[in-house]
C-alpha positions as CSV (number, residue, x, y, z in Angstrom):
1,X,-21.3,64.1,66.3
2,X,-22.2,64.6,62.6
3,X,-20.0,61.9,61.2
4,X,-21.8,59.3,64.4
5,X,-25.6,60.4,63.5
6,X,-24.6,59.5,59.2
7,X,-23.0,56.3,60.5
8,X,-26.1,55.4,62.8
9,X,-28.7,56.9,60.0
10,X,-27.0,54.6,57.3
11,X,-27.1,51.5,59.7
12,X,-30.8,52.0,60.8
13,X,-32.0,51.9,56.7
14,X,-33.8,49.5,55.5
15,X,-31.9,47.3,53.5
16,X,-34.1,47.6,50.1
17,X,-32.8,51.3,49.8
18,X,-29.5,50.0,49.3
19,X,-28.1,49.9,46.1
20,X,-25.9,47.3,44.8
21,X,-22.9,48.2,42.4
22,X,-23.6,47.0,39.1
23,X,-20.1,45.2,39.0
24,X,-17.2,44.8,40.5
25,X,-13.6,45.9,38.8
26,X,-10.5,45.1,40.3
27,X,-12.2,44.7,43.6
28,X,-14.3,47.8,43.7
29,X,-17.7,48.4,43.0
30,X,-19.2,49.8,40.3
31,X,-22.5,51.5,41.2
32,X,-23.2,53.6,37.7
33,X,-21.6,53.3,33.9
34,X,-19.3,56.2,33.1
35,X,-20.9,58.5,30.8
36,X,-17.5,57.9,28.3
37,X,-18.3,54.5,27.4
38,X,-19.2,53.2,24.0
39,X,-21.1,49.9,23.2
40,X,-21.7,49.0,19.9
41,X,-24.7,48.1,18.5
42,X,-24.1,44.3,17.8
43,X,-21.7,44.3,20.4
44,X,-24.2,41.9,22.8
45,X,-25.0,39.3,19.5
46,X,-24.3,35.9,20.6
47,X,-24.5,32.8,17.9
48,X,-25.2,30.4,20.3
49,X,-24.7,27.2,17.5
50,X,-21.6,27.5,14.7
51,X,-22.3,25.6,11.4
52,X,-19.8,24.3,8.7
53,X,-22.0,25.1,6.1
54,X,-25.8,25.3,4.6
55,X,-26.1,21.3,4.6
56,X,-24.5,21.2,8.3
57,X,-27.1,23.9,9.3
58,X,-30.1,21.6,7.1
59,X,-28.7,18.6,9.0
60,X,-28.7,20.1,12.7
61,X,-32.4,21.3,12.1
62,X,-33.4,17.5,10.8
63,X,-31.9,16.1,13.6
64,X,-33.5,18.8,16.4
65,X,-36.8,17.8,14.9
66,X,-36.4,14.5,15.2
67,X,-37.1,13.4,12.3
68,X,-36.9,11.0,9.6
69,X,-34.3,12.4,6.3
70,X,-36.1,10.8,3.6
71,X,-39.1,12.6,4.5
72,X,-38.5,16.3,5.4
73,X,-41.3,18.4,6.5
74,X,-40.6,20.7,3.8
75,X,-42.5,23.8,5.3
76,X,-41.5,23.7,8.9
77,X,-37.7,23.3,7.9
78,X,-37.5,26.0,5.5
79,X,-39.3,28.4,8.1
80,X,-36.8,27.5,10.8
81,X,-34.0,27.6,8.3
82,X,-34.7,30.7,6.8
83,X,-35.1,32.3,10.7
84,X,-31.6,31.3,11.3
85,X,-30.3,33.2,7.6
86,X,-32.2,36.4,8.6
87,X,-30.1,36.5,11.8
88,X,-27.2,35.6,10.1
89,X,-27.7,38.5,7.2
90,X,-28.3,41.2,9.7
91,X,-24.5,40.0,11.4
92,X,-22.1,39.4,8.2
93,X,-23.8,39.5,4.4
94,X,-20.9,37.9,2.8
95,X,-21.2,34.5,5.2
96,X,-24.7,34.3,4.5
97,X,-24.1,34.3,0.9
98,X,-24.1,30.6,0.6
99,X,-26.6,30.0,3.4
100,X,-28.8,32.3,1.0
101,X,-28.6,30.2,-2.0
102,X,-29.7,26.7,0.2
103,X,-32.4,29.2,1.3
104,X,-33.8,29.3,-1.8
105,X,-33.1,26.0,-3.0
106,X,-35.8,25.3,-0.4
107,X,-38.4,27.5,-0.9
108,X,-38.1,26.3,-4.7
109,X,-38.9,22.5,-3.3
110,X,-41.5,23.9,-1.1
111,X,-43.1,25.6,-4.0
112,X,-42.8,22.2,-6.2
113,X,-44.1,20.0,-3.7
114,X,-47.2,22.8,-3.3
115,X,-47.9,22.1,-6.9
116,X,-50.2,19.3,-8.5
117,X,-47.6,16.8,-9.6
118,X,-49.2,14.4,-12.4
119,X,-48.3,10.6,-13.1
120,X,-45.8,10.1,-15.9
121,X,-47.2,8.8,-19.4
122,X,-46.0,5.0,-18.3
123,X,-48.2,5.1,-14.7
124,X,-44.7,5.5,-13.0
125,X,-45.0,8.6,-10.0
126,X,-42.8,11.5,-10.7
127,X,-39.5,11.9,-8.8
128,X,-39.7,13.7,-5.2
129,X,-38.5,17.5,-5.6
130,X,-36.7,16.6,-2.2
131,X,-34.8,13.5,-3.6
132,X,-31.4,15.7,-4.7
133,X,-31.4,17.0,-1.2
134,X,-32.2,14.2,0.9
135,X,-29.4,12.5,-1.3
136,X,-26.9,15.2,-0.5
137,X,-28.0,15.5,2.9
138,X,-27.1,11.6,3.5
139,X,-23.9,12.0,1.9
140,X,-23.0,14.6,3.8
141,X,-23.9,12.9,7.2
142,X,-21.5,9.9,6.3
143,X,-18.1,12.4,5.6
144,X,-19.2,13.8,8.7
145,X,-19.2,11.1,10.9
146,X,-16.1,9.9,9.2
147,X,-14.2,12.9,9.4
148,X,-15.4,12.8,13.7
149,X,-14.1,9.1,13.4
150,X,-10.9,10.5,12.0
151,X,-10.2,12.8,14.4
152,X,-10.6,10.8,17.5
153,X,-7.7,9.0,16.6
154,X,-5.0,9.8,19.1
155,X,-3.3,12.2,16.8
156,X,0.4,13.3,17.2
157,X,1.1,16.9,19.1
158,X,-2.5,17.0,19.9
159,X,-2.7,14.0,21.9
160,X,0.6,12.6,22.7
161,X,3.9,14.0,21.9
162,X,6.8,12.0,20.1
163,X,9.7,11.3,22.4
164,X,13.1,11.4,21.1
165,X,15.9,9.2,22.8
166,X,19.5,9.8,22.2
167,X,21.7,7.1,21.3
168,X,25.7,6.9,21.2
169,X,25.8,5.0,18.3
170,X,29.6,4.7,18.6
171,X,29.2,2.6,21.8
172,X,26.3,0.3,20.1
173,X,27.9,-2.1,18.1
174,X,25.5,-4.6,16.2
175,X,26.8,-7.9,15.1
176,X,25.0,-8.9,11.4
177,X,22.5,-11.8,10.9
178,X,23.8,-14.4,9.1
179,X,21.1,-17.1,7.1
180,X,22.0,-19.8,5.6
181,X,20.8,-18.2,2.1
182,X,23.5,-15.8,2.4
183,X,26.2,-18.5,3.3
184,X,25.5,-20.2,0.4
185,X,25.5,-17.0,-2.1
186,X,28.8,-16.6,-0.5
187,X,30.6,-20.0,-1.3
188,X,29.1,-20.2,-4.9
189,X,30.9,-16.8,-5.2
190,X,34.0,-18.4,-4.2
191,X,33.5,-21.4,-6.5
192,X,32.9,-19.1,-9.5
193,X,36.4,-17.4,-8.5
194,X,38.3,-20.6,-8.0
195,X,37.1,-21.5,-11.8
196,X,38.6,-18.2,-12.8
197,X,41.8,-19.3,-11.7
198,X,42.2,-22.9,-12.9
199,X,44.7,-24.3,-15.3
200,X,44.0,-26.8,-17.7
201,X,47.2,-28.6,-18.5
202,X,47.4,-30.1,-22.0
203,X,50.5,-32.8,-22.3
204,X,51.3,-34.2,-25.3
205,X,50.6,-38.0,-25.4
206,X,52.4,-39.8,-28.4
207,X,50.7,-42.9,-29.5
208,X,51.6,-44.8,-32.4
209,X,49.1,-46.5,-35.1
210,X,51.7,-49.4,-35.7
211,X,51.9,-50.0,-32.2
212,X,48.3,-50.8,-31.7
213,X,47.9,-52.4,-35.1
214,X,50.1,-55.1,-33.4
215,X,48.1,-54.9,-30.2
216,X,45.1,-55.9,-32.1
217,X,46.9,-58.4,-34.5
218,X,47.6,-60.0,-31.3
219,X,44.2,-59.8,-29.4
220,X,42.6,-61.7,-32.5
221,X,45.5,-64.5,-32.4
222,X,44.9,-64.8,-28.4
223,X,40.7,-64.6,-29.4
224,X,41.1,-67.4,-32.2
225,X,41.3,-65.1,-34.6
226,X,37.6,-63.6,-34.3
227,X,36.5,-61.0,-31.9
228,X,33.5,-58.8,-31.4
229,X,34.1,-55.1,-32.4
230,X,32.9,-53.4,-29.6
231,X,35.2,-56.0,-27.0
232,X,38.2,-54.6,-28.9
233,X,37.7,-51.3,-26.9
234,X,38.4,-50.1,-23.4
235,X,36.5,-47.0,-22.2
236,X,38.5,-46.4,-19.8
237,X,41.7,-45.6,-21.6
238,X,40.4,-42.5,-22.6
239,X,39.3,-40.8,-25.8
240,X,42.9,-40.5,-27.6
241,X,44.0,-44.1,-26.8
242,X,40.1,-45.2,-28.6
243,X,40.7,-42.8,-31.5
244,X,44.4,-44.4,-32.4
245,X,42.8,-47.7,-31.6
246,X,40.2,-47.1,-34.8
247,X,43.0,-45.9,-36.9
248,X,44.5,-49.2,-36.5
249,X,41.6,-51.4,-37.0
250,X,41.1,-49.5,-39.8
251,X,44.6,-49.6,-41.4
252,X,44.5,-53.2,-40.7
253,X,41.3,-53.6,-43.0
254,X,42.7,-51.0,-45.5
255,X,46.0,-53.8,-45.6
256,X,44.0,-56.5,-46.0
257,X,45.1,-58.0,-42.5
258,X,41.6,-58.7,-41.0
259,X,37.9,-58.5,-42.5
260,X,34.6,-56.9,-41.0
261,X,31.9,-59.5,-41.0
262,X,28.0,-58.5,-40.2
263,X,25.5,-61.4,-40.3
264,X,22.2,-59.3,-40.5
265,X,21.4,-55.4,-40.7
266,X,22.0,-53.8,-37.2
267,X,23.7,-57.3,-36.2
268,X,26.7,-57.5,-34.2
269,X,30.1,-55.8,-35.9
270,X,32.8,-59.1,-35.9
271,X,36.3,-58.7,-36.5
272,X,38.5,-61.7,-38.3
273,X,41.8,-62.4,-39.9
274,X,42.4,-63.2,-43.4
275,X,45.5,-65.1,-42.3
276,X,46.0,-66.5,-39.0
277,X,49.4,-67.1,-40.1
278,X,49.9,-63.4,-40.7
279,X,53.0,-62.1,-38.4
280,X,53.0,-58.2,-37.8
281,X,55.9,-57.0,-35.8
C-alpha cells in the first residue's frame, strides 16, 4: 500500500516541482554535480574569432566597421582593439606580446593626430601619422587575398588524390618516330664513312715531249703554218696531257722551230713556223 500511495502522490504533483537533471551521461540523468569535480578557472573562455596576427586583427575591425582604410577612425579602432588585447593578456601573455606592440603603435598615432600639426615651411601639409599603417594595412590585405586565391586551387592530397596505374612495360612495345631530319643525319653519316673508305688510284701515265712536239709540228702544217695559242689545247685531255703539251710548244720555241707572235698588249697569243719546210719526225 506504501509503495501505491508514493506512486499516486508522485503522479498527482504538479509538474513545476519536478526537477530536471542537469544532463544526461551515458543515458542517465544527472540531477546535481558531484562534489569531486574540478573546473578551472578559464576553463569556460571561448575566443570566438582567431587572428593571424596584429594587422589581421587591425584589418577584421576595419572591415566590421565598415569603413573606408585610408581613413581610420583612429579613436574608435584603438578602443575596440585594445578591448580585444586585454582579453587576450588575461588568457596567454606571451601571444599578446606582439598584439601589445600594434597596441601602442596606435595609441602613439592617436596621440599624434590629437596634436596641432603645422604646415611645412614650403605650404606643403604634413604627412598623416596613419599613412605607414594604412600602407601596411593595404599590403597586407593583397598577400592575404592572394594567399586565399592560392589555396583554392585544387591542391594534391587535400583535394584529389594522385592515382597510380601499373604498367607491364615488358608487354608495351613502342615503335620510334622517325622524321625526315633524322633520315637525313643518318645518310650523311653514311656518306662521311664511305669517304673514309675510298681509294684513290694513282697510275702512272707516260707521255713523251718529242711525241707531242711532232703533234704540234704537224697541227701548224695542217693550220697553214699559223694557229692561235689557246686552239692548240684540249681541255678535256686532262691536266697531264696539257702540261706535256706546254713543254713541247716550248721546246719547239727554245729550238727555234716556231715563233710567238702578239700584235698588241693583251692581244691574241699566235703560234707560227720559222720553216714550213721544217720536217720533225
Amino acid at each position: 500500500m506504501s509503495d501505491t500511495a508514493s506512486v499516486e502522490e508522485a503522479a498527482a504533483a504538479p509538474l513545476d516541482s519536478v526537477v530536471s537533471p542537469l544532463a544526461m551521461i551515458y543515458g542517465q540523468p544527472l540531477a546535481q554535480f558531484p562534489r569531486d569535480l574540478y573546473i578551472p578557472p578559464d576553463a569556460m573562455a571561448v575566443m570566438l574569432d582567431a587572428f593571424e596576427g596584429p594587422l589581421d586583427l587591425l584589418l577584421y575591425l576595419i572591415r566590421k566597421a565598415n569603413v573606408n582604410v585610408l581613413d581610420i577612425p583612429m579613436a574608435l579602432l584603438t578602443e575596440q582593439y585594445l578591448v580585444y588585447v586585454e582579453a587576450m593578456r588575461s588568457q596567454n601573455l606571451e601571444l599578446a606580446a606582439d598584439y601589445l606592440v600594434m597596441a601602442a603603435m596606435l595609441i602613439e598615432i592617436k596621440s599624434r593626430m590629437l596634436l596641432p600639426r603645422p604646415k611645412a615651411a614650403t605650404g606643403d601639409e604634413t604627412e598623416d601619422p596613419r599613412a605607414e599603417l594604412v600602407r601596411r594595412l593595404i599590403e597586407y590585405e593583397q598577400m592575404k587575398l592572394a594567399a586565399q586565391q592560392i589555396n583554392a586551387w585544387p591542391q594534391a592530397e587535400r583535394d584529389f588524390d594522385w592515382v597510380e596505374v601499373w604498367v607491364e612495360k615488358a608487354l608495351l612495345r613502342r615503335l620510334p618516330e622517325v622524321s625526315p631530319l633524322d633520315l637525313q643525319n643518318a645518310w650523311h653519316g653514311i656518306l662521311r664513312q664511305a669517304r673514309l673508305h675510298t681509294r684513290h688510284r694513282v697510275e702512272r701515265e707516260e707521255l713523251s715531249v718529242r711525241e707531242h712536239m711532232g703533234v704540234i709540228l704537224r697541227r701548224l702544217r695542217e693550220a697553214g703554218g699559223f694557229v692561235d695559242f689557246v686552239d692548240l689545247f684540249d681541255p678535256t685531255q686532262g691536266v697531264p696531257v696539257l702540261v706535256v703539251h706546254f713543254l713541247a710548244v716550248l721546246e719547239l720555241a727554245r729550238e727555234h722551230l716556231l715563233e710567238m707572235t702578239q700584235v698588241e698588249v693583251f692581244a691574241p697569243i699566235y703560234l707560227r713556223l720559222t720553216d714550213e719546210r721544217s720536217d720533225f719526225r
